[in-house]
N, C-alpha and C positions, 0 to 999 in steps of 0.2 A: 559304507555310510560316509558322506561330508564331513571334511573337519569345520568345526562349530569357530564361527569366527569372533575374534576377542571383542568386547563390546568396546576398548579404546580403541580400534579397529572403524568400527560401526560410527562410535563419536567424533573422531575424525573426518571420517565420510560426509557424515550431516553438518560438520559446521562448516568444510571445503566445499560444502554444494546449497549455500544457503537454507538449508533443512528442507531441499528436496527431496522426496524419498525417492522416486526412479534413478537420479543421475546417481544419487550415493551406491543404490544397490546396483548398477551399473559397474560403479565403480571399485566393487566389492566382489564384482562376478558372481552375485548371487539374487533371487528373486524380491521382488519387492515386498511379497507377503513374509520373506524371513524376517524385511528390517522391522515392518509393524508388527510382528511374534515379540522381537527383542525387546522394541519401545514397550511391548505391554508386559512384557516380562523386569523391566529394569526402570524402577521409575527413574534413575538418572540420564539414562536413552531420553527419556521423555523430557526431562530440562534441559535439556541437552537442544533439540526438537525445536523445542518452543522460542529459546535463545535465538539459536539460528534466524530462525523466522521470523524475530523479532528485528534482528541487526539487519536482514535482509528487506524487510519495512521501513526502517529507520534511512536506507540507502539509498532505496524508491524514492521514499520522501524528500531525502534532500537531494535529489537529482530533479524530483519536481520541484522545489523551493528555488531551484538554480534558473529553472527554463521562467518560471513568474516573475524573478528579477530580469533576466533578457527581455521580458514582453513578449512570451510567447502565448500567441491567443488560444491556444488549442488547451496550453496546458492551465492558464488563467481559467476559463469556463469550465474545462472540469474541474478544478479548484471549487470552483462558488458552486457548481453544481452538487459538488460530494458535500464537502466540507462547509460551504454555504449556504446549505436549506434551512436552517436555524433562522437566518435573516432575509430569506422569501425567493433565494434562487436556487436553482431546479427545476426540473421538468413538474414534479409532484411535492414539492416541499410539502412539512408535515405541523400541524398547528394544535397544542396543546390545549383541550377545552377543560373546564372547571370539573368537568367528571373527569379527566386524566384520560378521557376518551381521544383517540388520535384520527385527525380527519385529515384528506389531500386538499390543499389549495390550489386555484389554477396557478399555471407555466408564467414563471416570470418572461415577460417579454422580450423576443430576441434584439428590440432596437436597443432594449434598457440595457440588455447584457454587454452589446456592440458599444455601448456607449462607455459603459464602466469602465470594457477593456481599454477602449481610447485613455479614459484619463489615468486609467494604472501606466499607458506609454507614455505619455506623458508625463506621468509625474516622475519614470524609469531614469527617462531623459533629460529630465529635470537635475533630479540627483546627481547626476553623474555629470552637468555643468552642460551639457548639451542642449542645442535648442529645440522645443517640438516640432 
């Protein structure tokens, strides 16, 4: 039978691999279904888990937060797209009726969106003393 590996072992794994489970049990030399046995067996595994995932979110984020201050356009439209359906961009933005009933509005227009991302470069280059 396999020696049972230590769960600070396993915690390690998962915060070195952003709470991936494949690259951790990769990196444990053991199956993925052992590391989700242990997370359900240890709630600490499980905070453990989640942290990771969380800081690993938090890292995304400010690597996107980094590319919207350059003006980068790819990363600005998914911005309004994700994060912007609240104020009517998106492909299906979602619109809150008086029944709390949730309906699709149509696609904000891609000239409006072109246009946005211009004045976010502009105002980039603004900031930073540069001319548009």
């Amino acid at each position: 039978m396999a020696k049972r590996i230590a769960t600070k072992r396993i915690a390690e794994a998962l915060r070195a691999n952003g709470g991936l489970i494949a690259p951790a049990a990769d990196a444990l030399r053991c199956a993925r279904s052992t590391i989700h046995r242990r997370i359900a067996e240890k709630s600490a595994l499980a905070e453990i888990l989640e942290d990771a995932r969380e800081e690993t979110l938090d890292l995304a984020e400010s690597a996107l937060l980094r590319k919207i201050e350059e003006g980068d356009t790819a990363s600005i439209i998914f911005f309004l797209k994700t994060r912007g359906r609240g104020r009517g961009y998106g492909a299906t933005p979602e619109i809150a009726v008086h029944t709390e009933t949730h309906v699709a509005a149509p696609a904000v227009d891609e000239a409006r969106i072109r246009e946005i991302v211009r004045q976010a470069r502009e105002s980039a280059l603004r900031e930073r003393g540069e001319r548009p």
